[in-house]
N, C-alpha and C positions, 0 to 999 in steps of 0.2 A: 459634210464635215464628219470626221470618223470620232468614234464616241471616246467619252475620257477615261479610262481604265486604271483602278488602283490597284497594287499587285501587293503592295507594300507596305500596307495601314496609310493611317491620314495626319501622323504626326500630332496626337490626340490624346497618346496612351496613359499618358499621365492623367490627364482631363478625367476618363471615365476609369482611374483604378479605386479608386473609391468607391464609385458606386458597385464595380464589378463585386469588388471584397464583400460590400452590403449584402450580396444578392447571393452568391456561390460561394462565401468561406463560412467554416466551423471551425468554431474554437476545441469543440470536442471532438473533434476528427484531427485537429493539430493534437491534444492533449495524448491521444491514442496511438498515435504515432512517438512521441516522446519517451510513452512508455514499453518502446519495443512490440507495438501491435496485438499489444496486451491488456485485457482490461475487463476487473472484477471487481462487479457491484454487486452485493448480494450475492443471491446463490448463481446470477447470471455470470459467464467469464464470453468474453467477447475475443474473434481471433480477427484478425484483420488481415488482407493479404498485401502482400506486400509493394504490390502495385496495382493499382485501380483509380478509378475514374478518370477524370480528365486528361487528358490525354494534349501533347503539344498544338497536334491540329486544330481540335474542336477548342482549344482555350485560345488561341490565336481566331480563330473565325468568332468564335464568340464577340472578343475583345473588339476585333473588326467591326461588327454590325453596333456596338454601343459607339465605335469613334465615328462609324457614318451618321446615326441617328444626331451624334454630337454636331458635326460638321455641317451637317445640311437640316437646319432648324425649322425653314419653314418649307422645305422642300417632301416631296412624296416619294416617301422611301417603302420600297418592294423585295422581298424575297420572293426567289424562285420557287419554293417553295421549301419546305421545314430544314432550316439551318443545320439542326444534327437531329438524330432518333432522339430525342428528350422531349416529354410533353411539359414538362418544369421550364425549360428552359425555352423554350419557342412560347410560351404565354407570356413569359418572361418578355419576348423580344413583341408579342404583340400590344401589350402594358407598357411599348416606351413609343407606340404608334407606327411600330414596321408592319405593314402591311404583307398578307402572302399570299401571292398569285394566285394557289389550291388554294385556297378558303373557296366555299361556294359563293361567299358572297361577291368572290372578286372576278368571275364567271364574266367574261366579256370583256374586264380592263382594258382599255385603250392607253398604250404607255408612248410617252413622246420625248422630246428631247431634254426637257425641264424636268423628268424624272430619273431616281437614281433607283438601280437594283443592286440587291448583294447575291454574289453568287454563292451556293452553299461548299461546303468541306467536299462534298460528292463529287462536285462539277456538273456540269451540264452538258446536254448532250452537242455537238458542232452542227444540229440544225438550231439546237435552241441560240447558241452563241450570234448564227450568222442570223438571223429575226434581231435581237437584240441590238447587235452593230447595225440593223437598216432603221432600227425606230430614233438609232443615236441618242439611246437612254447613259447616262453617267453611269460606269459600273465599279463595282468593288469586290474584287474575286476574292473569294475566300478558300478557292479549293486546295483541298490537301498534298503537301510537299509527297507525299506517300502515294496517292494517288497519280498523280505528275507522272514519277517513277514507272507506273505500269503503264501509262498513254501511250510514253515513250518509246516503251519495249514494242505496245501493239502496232504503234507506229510504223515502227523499223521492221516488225514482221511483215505484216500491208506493203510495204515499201519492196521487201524481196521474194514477195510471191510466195508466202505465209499464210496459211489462215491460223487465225489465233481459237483458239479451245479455252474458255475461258470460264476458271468453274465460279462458278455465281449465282444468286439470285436476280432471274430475268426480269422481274419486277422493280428490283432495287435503283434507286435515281446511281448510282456509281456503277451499276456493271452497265446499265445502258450506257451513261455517259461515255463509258469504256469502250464496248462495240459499236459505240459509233468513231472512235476515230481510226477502227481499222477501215470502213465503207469510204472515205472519203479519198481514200486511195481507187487507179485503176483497178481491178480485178480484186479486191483488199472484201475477205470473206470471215465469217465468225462463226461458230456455235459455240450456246451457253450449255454448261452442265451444273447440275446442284449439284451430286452428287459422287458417288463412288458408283453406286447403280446405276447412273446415266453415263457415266465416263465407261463404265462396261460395252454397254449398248453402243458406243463409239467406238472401242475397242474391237471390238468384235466386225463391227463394220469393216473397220480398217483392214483387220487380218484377213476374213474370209468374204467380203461384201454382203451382197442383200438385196431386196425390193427397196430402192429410193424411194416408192411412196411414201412405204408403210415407216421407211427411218424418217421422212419430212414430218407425215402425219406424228409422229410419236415426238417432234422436237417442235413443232408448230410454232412461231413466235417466238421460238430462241435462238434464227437464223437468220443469214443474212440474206438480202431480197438474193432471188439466184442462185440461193445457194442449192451445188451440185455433189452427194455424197460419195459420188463415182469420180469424179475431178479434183473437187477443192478438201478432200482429207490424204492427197498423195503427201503431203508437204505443210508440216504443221508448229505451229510453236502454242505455249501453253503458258496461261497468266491467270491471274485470281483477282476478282473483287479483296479488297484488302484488311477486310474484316471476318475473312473466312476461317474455320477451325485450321490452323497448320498443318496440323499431321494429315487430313483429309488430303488438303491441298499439293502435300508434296508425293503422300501415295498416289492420286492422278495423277502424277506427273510421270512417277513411275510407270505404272499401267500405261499411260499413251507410250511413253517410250519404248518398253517391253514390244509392246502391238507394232509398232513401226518397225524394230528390229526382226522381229516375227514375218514382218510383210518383206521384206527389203533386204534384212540383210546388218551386222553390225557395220559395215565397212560406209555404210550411204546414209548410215545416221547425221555424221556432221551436215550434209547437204540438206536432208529433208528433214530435220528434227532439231526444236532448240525446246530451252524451258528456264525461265530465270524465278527464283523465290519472290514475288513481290508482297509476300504478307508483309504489313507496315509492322515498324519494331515492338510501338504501341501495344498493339492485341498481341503480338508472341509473348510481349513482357508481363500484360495479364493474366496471357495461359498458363505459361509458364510458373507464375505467383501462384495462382490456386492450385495448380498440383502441387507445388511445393506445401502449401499449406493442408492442404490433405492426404499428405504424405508423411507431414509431421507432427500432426495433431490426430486424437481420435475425436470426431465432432459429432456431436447429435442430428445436428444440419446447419445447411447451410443455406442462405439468403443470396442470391443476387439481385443487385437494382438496375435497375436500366428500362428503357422504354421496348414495349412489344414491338416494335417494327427496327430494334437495333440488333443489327446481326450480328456484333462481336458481343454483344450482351448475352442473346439467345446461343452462342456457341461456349462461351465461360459456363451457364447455365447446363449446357449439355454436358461439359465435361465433369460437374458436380454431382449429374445425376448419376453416373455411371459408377460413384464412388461412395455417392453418401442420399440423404431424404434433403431434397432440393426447391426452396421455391424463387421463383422466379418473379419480385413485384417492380410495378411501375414506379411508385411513390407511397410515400409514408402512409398515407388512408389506405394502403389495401392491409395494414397489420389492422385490423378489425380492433380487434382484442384479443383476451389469452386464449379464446375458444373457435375463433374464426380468422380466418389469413385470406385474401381475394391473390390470384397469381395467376401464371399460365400456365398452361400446364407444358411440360417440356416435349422436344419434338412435335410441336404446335405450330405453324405458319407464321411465320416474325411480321403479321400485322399490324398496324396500332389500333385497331377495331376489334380485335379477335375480344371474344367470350371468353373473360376471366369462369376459371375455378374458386370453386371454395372449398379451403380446408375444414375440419371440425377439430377442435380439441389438439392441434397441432403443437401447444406449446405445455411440456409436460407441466402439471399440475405442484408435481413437490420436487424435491431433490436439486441437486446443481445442475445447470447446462451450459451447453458447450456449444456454442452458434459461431460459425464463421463466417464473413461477412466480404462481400466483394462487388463490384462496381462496372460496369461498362465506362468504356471511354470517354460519353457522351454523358454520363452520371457527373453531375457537379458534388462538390465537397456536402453542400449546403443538404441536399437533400439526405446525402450516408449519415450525416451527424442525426437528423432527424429520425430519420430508421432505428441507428443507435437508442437514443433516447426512447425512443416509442418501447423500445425491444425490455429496455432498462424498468421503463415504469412498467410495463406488463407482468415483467417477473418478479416486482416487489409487490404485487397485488396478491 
C-alpha cells in the first residue's frame, strides 16, 4: 500500500495558530515595525531592515509540523532531520515530541507503517523518498515551493542531456536533495561549486581541458558517480541551492556562459548552454533589505541572527561585513553582555558546531549607537524581539 502523503497542511491551521503566535511572535518586533524600522531607547537607536526573518516557506513548514504533531496525538512522529537551520526552533519542535532521525539517539530507528515523518523545507534526497515509500511511513512534505522550482529546472536539464553546475554547499541537505534529482535520470550528471573560485577551476576546464584526475580529485564528492570532465561538461546548464548570495550566483552563471562561448562558439550557446535565477525571492528580499539599510544609514554595527549552519543567514552576514563591523549570533545568550558577544566569525564554514568567537568590549562604553539588525529566513520574530531587548538593557547599563 503506497504511503499517505500531505502536500497541503492537515486542515489544522487554526488548531495550532495560537500556540504558533505563543512560541515565534513579538510584540516588540510588531512595535518596531510600526514605527518605520526605527527605534530609540536611550542612547541605543535600533535600524531594522526591512525584510527579514521568516520567510513564507519556513513559516508554512513550521506550521505544518505543529498541525502534524496536532493530527497524529498518539502517533510517532519523525523528522528527517532539522526542519530549518534554527537551533530555537527545532528544540522548539523536539519540546512538542517530534522526534529527528540525526539525533544520535535515533541511530538505528526502525520506521514502519504506523509512523509519520515530516519532510523538511530542503527536501530530500529521491533515495531518501523511495526508503520512505517502501517502509509506507505516513508523510507530510514540507519542502519548499522555491526549492520545487530548481528540482524542476534540474530535471528538465537531466532529461536533455544537461549536466547541471550547481553552485552550493555540498554538504547542505537542499543541494544534495537537488543533485540528486538530476541522477535519476539516464546519463543525468552534476557538479557542485561553492564558489566563484571553484566555478573558475570549471571554467577553465571547459575552455582549455586538463588532467581529469587531478579535476575529480579537486571536486571529490561533489560529483555525480561517473562523472566525466572530458564528456559530461560539453553541455551544461546552471542552478543554485536557493539560499545562496545572488550576485555570486548569477556572476557563475556568467563565467560558465562566457567559458562555453569561449569553447564553442556564441552561435551553439542556445544548444549546449542554459542558466535560469533560481535564488528564492525570500533571500534576494533580505539582501536586498540590508544593502538598503546600509546604504542609508551610517551604522556602528550590525547584528545578524540566524543559526551557524543557515546559509542565507551566513551570506546576509557576509554581505555586512564588507560594509560595516558585523556579528553574526545564534540566539540571544551569545550577547554576553556589554563587554563580551559569542558569534561567528564570518567566512567561517556554515556549521552548527562551528567554534563561536568572542568579542571583548564590542559594545561602546558611552555615547549613542547606531546597531542595525537583521535576520535569516529561518530566524522567528520571537527570538529578534529578544536580541532587541537584550541589546536595549545592555546599553541602559
Amino acid at each position: 500500500m503506497p504511503p499517505i502523503i500531505f502536500r497541503k497542511g492537515l486542515n489544522l491551521k487554526a488548531a495550532v495558530a495560537d500556540q504558533l503566535t505563543a512560541a515565534y511572535h513579538s510584540s516588540l518586533v510588531e512595535d518596531l515595525r510600526a514605527a518605520g524600522y526605527e527605534r530609540t531607547t536611550g542612547r541605543l537607536t535600533t535600524y531594522l531592515a526591512r525584510e527579514f526573518g521568516f520567510c513564507y516557506g519556513v513559516d508554512r513548514a513550521v506550521d505544518y509540523a505543529y498541525q502534524t504533531r496536532k493530527k497524529f496525538p498518539d502517533q510517532r512522529v519523525f523528522l528527517t532531520g532539522e526542519i530549518i537551520h534554527n537551533p530555537h526552533v527545532n528544540d522548539q519542535l523536539r519540546a512538542q515530541g517530534i522526534r529527528f532521525l540525526t539525533d544520535a539517539d535515533e541511530a538505528g530507528t526502525a520506521l514502519g507503517a504506523d509512523d509519520v515523518v515530516i519532510l523538511p523545507a530542503f527536501g530530500v534526497s529521491v533515495a531518501d523518498m523511495a526508503r520512505l515509500d517502501r517502509q509506507g511511513c505516513t508523510l507530510v512534505d514540507t519542502t519548499c515551493g522555491s526549492v520545487l522550482t530548481v528540482w524542476k529546472n534540474v530535471k528538465r536539464y537531466a532529461q536533455d542531456g544537461f549536466t547541471s553546475i550547481i553552485h552550493g554547499k555540498v554538504e547542505h541537505e537542499e543541494t544534495r536533495a537537488t543533485a540528486s534529482q538530476a541522477t535519476q535520470y539516464p546519463g543525468g550528471h552534476y557538479i557542485v561549486v561553492l564558489d566563484k573560485q571553484e566555478a573558475a577551476v570549471v571554467c577553465d576546464y571547459i575552455v582549455q581541458g586538463g588532467d581529469p584526475k587531478a579535476f575529480l580529485d579537486r571536486f571529490a564528492g561533489a560529483v555525480s558517480p561517473g562523472f566525466d570532465p572530458d564528456r559530461h561538461l560539453l553541455k551544461v546548464g546552471c542552478a543554485n541551492q536557493t539560499t545562496m548570495l545572488m550576485t555570486e550566483s548569477l556572476a557563475i552563471g556568467e563565467m560558465v556562459r562566457a567559458a562555453m562561448r569561449s569553447r564553442f562558439g556564441a552561435e551553439a550557446l542556445p544548444e549546449l548552454f542554459r542558466a535560469f535565477d533560481t535564488i528564492c525571492s525570500a533571500t534576494q528580499e533580505r539582501q536586498d533589505a540590508v544593502v538598503t539599510l546600509l546604504d542609508d544609514v551610517s551604522l556602528d554595527m550590525m547584528v545578524v541572527i540566524g543559526g551557524y549552519n543557515s546559509s542565507n543567514t551566513c551570506n546576509l552576514a557576509k554581505i555586512c561585513a564588507d560594509r560595516c563591523r558585523t556579528f553574526h549570533i545564534a540566539e540571544p545568550s551569545c550577547v554576553v553582555s556589554a563587554t563580551e558577544i559569542r558569534h561567528r566569525p564570518i567566512g567561517a564554514p556554515s556549521t552548527a558546531d562551528i567554534a563561536e568567537a568572542v568579542a571583548r568590549d564590542w559594545l561602546p562604553a558611552t555615547g549613542p549607537i547606531r546597531v542595525g539588525l537583521t535576520a535569516g529566513a529561518s530566524t522567528p520574530n520571537s527570538v529578534v524581539g529578544q536580541v532587541i531587548d537584550r541589546l536595549e538593557t545592555l546599553a541602559a547599563t
